[in-house]
C-alpha positions in Angstrom: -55.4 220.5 -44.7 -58.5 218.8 -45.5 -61.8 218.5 -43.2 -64.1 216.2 -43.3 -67.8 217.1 -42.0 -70.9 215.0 -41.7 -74.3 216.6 -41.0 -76.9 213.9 -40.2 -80.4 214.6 -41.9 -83.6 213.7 -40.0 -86.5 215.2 -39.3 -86.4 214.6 -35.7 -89.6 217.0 -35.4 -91.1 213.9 -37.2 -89.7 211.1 -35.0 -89.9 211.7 -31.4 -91.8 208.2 -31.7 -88.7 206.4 -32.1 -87.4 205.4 -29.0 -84.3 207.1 -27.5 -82.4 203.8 -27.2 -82.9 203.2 -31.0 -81.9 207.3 -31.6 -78.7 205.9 -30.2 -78.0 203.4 -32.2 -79.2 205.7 -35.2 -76.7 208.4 -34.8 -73.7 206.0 -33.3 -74.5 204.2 -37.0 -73.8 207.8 -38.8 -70.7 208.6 -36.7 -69.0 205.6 -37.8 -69.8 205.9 -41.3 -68.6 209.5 -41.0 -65.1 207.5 -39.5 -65.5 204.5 -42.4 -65.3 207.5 -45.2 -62.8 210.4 -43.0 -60.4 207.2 -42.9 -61.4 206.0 -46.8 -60.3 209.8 -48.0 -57.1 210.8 -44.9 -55.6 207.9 -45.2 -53.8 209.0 -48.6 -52.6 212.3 -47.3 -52.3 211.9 -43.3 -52.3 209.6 -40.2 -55.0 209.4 -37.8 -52.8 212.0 -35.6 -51.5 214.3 -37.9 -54.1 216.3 -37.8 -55.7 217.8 -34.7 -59.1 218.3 -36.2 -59.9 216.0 -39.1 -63.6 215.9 -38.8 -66.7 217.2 -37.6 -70.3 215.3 -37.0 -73.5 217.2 -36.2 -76.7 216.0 -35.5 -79.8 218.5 -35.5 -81.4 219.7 -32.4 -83.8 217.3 -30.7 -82.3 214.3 -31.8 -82.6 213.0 -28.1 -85.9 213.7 -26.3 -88.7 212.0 -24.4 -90.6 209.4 -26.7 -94.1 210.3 -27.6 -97.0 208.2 -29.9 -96.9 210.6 -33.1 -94.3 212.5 -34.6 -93.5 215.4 -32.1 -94.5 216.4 -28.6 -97.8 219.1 -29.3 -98.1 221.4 -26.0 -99.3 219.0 -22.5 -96.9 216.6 -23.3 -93.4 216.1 -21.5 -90.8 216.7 -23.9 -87.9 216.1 -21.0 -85.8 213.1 -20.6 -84.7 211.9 -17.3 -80.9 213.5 -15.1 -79.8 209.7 -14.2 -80.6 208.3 -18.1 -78.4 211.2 -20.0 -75.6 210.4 -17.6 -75.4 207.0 -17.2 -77.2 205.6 -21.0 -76.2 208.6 -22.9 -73.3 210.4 -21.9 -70.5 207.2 -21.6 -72.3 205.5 -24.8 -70.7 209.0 -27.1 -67.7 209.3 -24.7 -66.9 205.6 -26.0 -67.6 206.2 -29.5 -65.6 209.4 -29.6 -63.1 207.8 -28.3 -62.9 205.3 -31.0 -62.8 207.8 -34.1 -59.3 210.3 -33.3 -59.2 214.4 -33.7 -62.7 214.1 -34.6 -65.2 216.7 -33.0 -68.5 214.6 -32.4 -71.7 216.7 -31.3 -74.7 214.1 -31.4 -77.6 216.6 -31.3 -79.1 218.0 -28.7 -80.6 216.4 -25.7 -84.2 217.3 -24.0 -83.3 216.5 -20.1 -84.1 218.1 -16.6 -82.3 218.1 -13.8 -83.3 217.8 -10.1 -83.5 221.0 -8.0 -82.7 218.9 -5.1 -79.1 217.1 -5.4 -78.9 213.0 -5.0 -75.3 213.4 -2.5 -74.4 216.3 -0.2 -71.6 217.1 -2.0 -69.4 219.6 -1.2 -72.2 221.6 0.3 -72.2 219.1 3.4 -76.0 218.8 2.9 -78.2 217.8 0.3 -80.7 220.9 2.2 -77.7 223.4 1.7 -77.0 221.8 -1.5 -80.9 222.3 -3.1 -80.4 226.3 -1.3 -77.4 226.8 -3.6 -79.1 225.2 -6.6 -82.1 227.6 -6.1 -80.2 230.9 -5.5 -77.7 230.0 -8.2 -80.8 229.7 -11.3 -82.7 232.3 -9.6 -80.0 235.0 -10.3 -79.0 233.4 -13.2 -82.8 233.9 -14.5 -82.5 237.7 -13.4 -79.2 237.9 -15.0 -81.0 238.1 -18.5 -82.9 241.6 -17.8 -82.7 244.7 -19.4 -80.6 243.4 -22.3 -81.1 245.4 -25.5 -82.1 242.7 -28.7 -82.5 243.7 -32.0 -83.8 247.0 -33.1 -83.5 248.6 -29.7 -86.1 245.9 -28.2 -85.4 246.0 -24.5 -86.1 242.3 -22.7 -87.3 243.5 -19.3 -88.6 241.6 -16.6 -92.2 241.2 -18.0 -91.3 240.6 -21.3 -92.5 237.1 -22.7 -89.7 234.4 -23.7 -91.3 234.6 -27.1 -93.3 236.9 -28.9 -97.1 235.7 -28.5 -98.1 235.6 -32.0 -95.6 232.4 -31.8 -98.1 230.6 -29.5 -99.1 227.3 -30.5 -103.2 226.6 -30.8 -103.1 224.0 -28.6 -101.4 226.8 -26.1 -104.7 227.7 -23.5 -102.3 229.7 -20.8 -103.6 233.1 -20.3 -99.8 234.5 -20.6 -96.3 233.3 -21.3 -93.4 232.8 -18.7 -91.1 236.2 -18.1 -88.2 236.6 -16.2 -90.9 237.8 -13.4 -92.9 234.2 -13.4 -89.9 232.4 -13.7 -88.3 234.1 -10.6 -91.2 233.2 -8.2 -91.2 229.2 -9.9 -88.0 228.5 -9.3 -88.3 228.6 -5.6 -90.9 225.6 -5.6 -89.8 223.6 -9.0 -88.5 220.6 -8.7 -86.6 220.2 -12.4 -84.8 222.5 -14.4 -85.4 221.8 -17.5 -82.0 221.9 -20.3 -81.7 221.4 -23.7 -77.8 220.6 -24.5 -75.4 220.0 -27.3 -72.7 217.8 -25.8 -69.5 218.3 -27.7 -66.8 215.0 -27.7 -63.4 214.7 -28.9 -61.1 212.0 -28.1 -63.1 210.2 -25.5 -63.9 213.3 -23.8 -67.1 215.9 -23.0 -65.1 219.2 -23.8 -67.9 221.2 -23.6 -71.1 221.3 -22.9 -73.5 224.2 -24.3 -77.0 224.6 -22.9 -79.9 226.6 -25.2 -80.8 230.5 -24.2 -83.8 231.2 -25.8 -86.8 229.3 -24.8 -89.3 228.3 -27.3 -91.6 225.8 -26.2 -88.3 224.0 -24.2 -91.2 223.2 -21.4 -94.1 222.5 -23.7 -96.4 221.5 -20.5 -98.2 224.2 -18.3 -96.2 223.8 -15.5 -94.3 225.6 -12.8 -92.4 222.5 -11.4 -90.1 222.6 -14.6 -88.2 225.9 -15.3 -85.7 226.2 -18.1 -82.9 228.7 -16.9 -81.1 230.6 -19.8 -77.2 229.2 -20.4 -74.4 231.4 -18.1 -70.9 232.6 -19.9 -68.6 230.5 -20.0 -64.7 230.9 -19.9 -62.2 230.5 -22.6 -58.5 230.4 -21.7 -59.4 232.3 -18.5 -61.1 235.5 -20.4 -64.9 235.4 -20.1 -67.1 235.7 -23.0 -70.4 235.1 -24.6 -72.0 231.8 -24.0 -71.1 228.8 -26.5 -67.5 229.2 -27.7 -64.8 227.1 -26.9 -61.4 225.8 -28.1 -60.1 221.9 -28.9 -58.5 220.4 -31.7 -56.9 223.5 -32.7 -59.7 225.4 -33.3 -62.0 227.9 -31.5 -65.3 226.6 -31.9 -68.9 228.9 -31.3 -72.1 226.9 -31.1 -75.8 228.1 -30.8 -79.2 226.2 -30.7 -81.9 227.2 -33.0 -83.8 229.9 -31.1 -81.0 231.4 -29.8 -79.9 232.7 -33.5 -83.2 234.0 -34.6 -83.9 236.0 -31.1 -80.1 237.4 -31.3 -77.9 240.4 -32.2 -76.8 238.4 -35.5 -77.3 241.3 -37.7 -75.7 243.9 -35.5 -71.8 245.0 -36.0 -71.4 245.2 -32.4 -71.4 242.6 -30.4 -71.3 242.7 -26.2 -69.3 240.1 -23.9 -72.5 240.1 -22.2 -75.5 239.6 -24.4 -77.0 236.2 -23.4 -78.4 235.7 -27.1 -75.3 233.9 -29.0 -73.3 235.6 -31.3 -69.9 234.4 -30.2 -68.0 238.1 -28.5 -64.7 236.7 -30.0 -63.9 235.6 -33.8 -64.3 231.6 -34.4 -63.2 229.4 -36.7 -66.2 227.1 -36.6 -69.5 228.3 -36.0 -71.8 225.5 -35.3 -76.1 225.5 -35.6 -78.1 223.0 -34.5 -81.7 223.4 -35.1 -85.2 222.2 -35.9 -85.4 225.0 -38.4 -83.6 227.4 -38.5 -81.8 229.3 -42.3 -78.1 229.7 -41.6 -76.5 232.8 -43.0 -73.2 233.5 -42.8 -73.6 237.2 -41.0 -74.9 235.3 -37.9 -71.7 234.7 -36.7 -68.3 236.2 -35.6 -66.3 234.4 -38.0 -62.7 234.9 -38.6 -61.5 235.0 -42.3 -61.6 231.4 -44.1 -64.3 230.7 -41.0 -67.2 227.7 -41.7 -70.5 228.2 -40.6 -72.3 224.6 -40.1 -75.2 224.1 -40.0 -77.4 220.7 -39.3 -81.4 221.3 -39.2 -84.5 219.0 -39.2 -85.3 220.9 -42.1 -83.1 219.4 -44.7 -82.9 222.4 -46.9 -81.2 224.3 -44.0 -78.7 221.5 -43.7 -75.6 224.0 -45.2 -72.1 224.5 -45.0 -71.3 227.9 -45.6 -68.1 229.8 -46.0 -67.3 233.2 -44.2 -68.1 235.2 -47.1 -71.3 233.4 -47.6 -70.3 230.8 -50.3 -72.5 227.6 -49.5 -70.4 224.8 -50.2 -72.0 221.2 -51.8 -71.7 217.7 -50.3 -69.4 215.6 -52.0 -71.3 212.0 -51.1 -74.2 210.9 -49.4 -74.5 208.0 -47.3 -78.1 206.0 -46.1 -78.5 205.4 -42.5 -80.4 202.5 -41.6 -83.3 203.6 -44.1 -84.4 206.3 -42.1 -81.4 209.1 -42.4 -78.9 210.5 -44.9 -75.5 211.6 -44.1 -74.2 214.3 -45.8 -70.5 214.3 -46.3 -68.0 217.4 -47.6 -64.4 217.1 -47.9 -63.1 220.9 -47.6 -59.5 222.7 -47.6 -59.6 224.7 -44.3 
């Protein structure tokens, strides 16, 4: 059957001064010309619902994040948009546009966002006091959850280990040390935000999955303690845990990873353990899906099953690939221009 994918090309390291409401319009623009040309091609050789999965967009990571004057946020700066404006402006603007293009797997990006430590309602806590306590508990064991996991080349990520190796720091980085898992247990009892980084993933009107970013690179690029990003938890897949970012819709069983979580990962290694927090996916996929700023996409970092795609959509436009499971990068068939500022890349492929 064929597939037809879309990878959106912009540099968003080198727009963050566009504004978020005009990022919407941006990618909502390149999902329906991905629609305009899956229905131009399909419409020969199957109805709308013939297929289960007739398409895939990406976006690259970032592509949603607080607006700053030049091209990217540089370390002091916020990067974090606000809980109530990805929820009420965001999410139900892609639920609607998903819902208008059928069987097609829509993941717009990433969004920068925190969330409140401290919930709006009771909930079913019965008070928003017991409902902050569970909050807190919940990310601090969730934060100590990631110790003590071997990485590559026997590296052991203890409790004082950085979240990045320190020859990564940024000049404009004055901190005396990096956060650990040790100075991110003692924040979390006084923050006020978490801070997330997500890849929501619609199909047919609907958020079926959410996947949160592990690694932490510069997530929180101020010197602060009152915003703590918390590493993703596992999540379930037809009632059988396994590693974080894999999940199941259209027919497919889909793995998904955010830049720094492939490069920090086991991607090299043979084995691969249900419990790793650092994403290669513990069971085969058909689809393994990058988003990055830049990040190279090979085919060996991920548990693909045979005829398997690796795609990959990067701010770095030569890491914009599709790749096959054996490695075989596969060309675009067309290009479309997007308002001037962005190219969609289109493939038609037999999968």
């Amino acid at each position: 059957m064929r597939l037809i994918i879309g990878l959106f090309k912009i540099n968003t390291q080198a727009t963050q001064n566009i504004s978020v409401a005009n990022r919407v319009e941006n990618v909502k623009a390149a999902v329906e010309e991905l629609k305009r040309y899956t229905e131009s091609v399909l419409k020969r050789f199957t109805t709308p619902d013939e297929v289960e999965m007739r398409a895939v967009f990406l976006a690259p990571e970032y592509a949603f994040a607080r607006s700053v004057n030049q091209g990217d946020h540089s370390f002091g700066q916020k990067r974090q948009i606000e809980e109530d404006y990805v929820k009420n402006s965001l999410r139900p603007v892609f639920e609607d546009v998903s819902k208008g293009f059928r069987n097609a797997l829509i993941v717009p990006g990433t969004v920068a966002w925190r969330k409140s430590m401290i919930p709006a309602l009771p909930g079913k806590h019965g008070s928003v006091e017991a409902g902050e306590a569970y909050r807190r508990d919940k990310y601090q064991k969730r934060i100590q959850s990631t110790v003590d996991v071997n990485l590559d080349e026997g590296t052991v990520f203890d409790q004082h280990t950085p979240v990045f190796p320190v020859a990564y720091k940024k000049p404009g980085d004055t901190r005396p040390s990096l956060p650990t898992v040790a100075s991110k247990t003692q924040a979390i009892k006084s923050a006020h935000y978490i801070a997330k980084n997500t890849a929501h993933c619609y199909y047919n009107g609907n958020c079926v999955y959410k996947y949160n970013k592990i690694g932490d690179f510069y997530e929180v690029s101020e010197d602060t303690d009152d915003t703590i990003i918390v590493p993703n938890r596992k999540s379930k897949v037809s009632g059988s845990t396994v590693g974080a970012g894999r999940f199941s819709v259209g027919g497919r069983d889909v793995g998904i990873s955010i830049c720094y979580d492939q490069s920090l990962s086991v991607q090299d290694s043979n084995d691969v353990n249900v419990i790793e927090p650092l994403q290669k996916t513990a069971g085969a996929v058909d689809i393994h899906i990058i988003l990055s700023a830049h990040i190279e996409p090979f085919a060996q970092c991920a548990n693909l099953k045979p005829g398997g795609l690796l795609l990959s959509c990067s701010s770095k436009s030569e890491h914009n690939k599709v790749l096959f499971y054996n490695g075989l990068k596969f060309s675009h068939a067309d290009q479309a221009d997007i308002k001037g500022i962005a190219k969609l890349d289109l493939y038609q492929l037999y999968s």
